[in-house]
C-alpha positions as CSV (number, residue, x, y, z in Angstrom):
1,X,58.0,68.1,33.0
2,X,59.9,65.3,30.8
3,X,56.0,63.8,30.2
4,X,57.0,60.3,31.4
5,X,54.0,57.9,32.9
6,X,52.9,58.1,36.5
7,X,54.3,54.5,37.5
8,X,58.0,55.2,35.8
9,X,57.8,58.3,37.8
10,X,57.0,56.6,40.9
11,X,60.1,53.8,39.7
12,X,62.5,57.1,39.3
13,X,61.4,59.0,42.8
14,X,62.9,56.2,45.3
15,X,65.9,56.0,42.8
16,X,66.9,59.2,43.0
17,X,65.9,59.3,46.9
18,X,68.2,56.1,46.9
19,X,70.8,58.0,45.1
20,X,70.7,61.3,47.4
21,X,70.8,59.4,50.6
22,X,73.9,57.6,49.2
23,X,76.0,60.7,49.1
24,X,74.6,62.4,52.0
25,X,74.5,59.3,54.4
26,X,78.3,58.7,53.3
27,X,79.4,61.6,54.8
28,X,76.3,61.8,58.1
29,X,77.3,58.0,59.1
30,X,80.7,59.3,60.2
31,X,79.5,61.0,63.0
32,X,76.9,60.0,65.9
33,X,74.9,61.1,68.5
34,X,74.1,64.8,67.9
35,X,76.5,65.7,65.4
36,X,75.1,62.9,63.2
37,X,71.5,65.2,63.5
38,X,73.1,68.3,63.1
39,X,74.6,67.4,59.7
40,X,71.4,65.8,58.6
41,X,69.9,69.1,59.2
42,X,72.4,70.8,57.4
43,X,72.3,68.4,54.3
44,X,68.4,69.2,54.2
45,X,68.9,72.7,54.8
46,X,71.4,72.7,51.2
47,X,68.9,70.3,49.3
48,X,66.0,73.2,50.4
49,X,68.6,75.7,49.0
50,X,69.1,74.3,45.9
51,X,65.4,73.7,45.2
52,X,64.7,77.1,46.1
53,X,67.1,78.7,44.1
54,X,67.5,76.3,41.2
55,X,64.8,78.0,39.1
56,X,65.3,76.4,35.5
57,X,64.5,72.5,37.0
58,X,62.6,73.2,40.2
59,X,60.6,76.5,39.5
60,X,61.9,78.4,42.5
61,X,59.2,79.1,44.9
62,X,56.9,79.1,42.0
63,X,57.2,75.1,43.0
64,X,56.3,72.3,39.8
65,X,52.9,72.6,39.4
66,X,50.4,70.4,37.0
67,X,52.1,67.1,38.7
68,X,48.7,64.8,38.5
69,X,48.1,61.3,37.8
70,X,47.0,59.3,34.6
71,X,43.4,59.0,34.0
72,X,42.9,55.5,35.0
73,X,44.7,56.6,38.7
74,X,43.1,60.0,38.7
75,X,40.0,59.5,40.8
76,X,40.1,59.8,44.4
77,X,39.0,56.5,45.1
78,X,41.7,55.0,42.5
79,X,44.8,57.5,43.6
80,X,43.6,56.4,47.6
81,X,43.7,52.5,46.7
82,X,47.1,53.4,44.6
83,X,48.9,54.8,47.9
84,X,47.4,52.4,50.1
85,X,49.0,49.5,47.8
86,X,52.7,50.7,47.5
87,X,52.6,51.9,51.0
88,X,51.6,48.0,51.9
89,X,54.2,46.9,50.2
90,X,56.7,49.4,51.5
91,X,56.3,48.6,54.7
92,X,56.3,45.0,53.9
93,X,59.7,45.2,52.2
94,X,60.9,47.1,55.3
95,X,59.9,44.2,57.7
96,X,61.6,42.0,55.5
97,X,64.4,43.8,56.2
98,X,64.5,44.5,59.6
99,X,64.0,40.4,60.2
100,X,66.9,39.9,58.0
101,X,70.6,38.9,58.7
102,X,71.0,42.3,57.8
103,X,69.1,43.6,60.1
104,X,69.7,41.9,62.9
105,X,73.2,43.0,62.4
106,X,71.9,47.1,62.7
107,X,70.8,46.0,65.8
108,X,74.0,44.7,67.0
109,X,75.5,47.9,65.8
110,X,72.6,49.8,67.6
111,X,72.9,48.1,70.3
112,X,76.5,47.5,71.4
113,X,79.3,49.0,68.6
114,X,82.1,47.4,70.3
115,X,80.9,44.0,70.4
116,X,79.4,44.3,66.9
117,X,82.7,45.3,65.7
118,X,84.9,42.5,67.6
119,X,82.4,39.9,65.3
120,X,83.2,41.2,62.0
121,X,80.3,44.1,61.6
122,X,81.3,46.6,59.7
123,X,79.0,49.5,61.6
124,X,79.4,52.1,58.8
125,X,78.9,50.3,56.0
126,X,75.9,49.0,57.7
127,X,74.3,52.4,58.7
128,X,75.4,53.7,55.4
129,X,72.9,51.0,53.8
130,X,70.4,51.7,55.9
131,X,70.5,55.1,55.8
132,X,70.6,54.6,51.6
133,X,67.4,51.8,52.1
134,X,65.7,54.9,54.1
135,X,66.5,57.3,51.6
136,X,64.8,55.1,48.6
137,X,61.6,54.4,50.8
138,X,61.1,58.5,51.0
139,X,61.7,58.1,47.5
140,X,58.1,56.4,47.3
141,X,56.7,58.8,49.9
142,X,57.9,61.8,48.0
143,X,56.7,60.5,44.2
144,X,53.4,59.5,45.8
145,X,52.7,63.2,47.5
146,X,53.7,65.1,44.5
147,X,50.9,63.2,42.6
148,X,48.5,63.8,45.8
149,X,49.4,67.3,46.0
150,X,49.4,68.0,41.9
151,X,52.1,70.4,42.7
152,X,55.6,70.3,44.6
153,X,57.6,73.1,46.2
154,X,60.8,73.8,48.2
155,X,58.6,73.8,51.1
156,X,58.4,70.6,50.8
157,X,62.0,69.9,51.7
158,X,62.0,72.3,54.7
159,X,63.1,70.9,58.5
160,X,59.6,71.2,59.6
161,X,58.8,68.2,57.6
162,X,61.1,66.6,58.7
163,X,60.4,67.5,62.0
164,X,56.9,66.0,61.2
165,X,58.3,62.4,60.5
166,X,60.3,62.4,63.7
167,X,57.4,63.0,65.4
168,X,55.5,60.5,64.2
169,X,58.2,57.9,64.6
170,X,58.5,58.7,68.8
171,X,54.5,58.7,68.7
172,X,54.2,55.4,67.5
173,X,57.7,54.2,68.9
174,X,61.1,53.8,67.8
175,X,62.6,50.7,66.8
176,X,59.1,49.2,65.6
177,X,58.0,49.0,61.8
178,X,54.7,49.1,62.2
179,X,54.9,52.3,64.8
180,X,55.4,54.4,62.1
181,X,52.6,53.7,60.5
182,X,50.6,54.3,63.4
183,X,52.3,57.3,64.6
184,X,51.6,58.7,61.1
185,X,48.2,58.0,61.8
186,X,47.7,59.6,65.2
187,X,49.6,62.4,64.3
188,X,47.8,63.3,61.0
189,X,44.0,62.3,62.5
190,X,44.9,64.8,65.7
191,X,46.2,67.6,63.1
192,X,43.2,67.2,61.4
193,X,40.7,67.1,63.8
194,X,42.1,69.9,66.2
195,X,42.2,72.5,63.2
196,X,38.3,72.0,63.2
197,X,37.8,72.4,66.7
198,X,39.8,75.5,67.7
199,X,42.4,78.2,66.7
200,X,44.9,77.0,68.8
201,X,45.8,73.5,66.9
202,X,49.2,73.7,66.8
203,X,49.6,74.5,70.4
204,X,47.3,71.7,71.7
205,X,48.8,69.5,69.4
206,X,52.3,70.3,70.8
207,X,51.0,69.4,74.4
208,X,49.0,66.9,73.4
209,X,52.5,64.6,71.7
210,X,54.5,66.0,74.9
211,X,52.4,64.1,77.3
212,X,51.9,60.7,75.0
213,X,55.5,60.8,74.8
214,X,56.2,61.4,78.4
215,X,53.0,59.0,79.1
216,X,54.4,56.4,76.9
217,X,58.4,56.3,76.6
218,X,58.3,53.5,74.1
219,X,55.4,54.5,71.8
220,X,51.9,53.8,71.2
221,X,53.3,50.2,69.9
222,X,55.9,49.8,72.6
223,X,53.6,49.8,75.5
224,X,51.0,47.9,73.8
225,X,54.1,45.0,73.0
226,X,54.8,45.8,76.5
227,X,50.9,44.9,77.7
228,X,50.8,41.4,75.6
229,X,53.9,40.1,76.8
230,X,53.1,40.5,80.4
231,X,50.0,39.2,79.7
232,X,51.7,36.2,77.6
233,X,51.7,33.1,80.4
234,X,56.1,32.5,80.1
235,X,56.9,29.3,78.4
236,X,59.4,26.5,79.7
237,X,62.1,28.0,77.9
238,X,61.8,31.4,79.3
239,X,61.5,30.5,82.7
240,X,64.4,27.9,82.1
241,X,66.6,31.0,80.7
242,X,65.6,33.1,83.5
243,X,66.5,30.7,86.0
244,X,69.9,30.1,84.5
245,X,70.4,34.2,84.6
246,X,69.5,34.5,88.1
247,X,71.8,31.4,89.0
248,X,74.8,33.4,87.3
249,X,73.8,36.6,89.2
């Protein structure tokens, strides 16, 4: 709408992502558990409201339509290469992350608040920036499927999407980088192929993530961790540590 170019639009989606998420995840890191989900829910269910009803900047549920890339990223072939580059280096950025001081001290908050708090952690402001490093990453994800799409609606804001990228994340398995990526994958290849094979998609898909879930606890990428390191011959260290736990049981 303002005619800007498709890569400062794709600088300005994670910004503002980043931006949103650091107002919302303010207030959603104060809680835990289930309340933490139900005011996430809530927060989407006001951003959905004010895209609906905001007609003048988002169109209503006329939606933004004419959203397609530059010529030279137009092409199929271009757009696909495009996505699959920034995605790349999304996740790679994320990994960074997660193998960083930083994040080893979200798993110590994860893991155990009390003791993460007796060494100095600050557990909110910690979830806060990840919760703002999430919301920037969507950022990406949401400038890159307006371009896909050519259009954007409230829709698009809606708890069944978000619904979808839970769903993913406990496909491929929680805690893991990469198994969202491949929960993505599984989920979108099953979605696809299933409309083309019978009427009832949705409902075989449903049964069809129940049992992988119940099959596999951790995720596609859990068990198969789970596989290689059984399979892994233990090395002196390990079966030194191991020793020393059983001696101080």
């Amino acid at each position: 709408m303002a005619g800007l170019p498709l890569l400062l639009s794709l600088l300005l989606g994670p910004f503002l992502g980043l931006a949103g998420a650091a107002v919302f995840g303010f207030f959603a890191v104060q809680l835990s558990g289930v309340y933490f989900a139900m005011l996430t829910l809530a927060f989407a269910q006001i951003v959905w409201s004010i895209a609906f009803q905001w007609v003048e900047v988002t169109g209503g549920d006329n939606g933004i339509l004419g959203v397609w890339p530059e010529r030279w990223a137009a092409s199929p072939s271009h757009f696909y290469w495009l996505s699959i580059g920034i995605a790349a280096l999304a996740v790679a950025a994320l990994r960074l992350v997660v193998f960083s001081p930083f994040g080893f001290a979200l798993r110590a908050t994860r893991d155990s608040p009390l003791r993460s708090e007796a060494v100095g952690i600050d557990g909110k402001r910690i979830q806060w920036t990840a919760f703002v490093i999430a919301g920037g990453v969507a950022g990406v994800a949401g400038a890159l499927f307006a371009y896909l799409k050519g259009s954007v609606f409230p829709d698009s804001l809606g708890i069944s999407l978000s619904v979808d990228a839970l769903v993913m994340v406990l496909l491929g398995g929680v805690e893991t980088v990469s198994g969202a990526v491949v929960g993505a994958v599984i989920y979108k290849a099953l979605n696809i192929w299933l409309v083309s094979q019978t009427d009832l998609s949705k409902l075989v898909l449903g049964a069809v993530i129940i049992l992988i879930v119940v099959a596999f606890p951790k995720g596609v990428v859990g068990i198969l961790e789970t596989v290689r390191n059984r399979r892994r011959p233990p090395s002196k260290n390990s079966a030194l540590l191991a020793s020393r736990i059983e001696t101080a049981e």
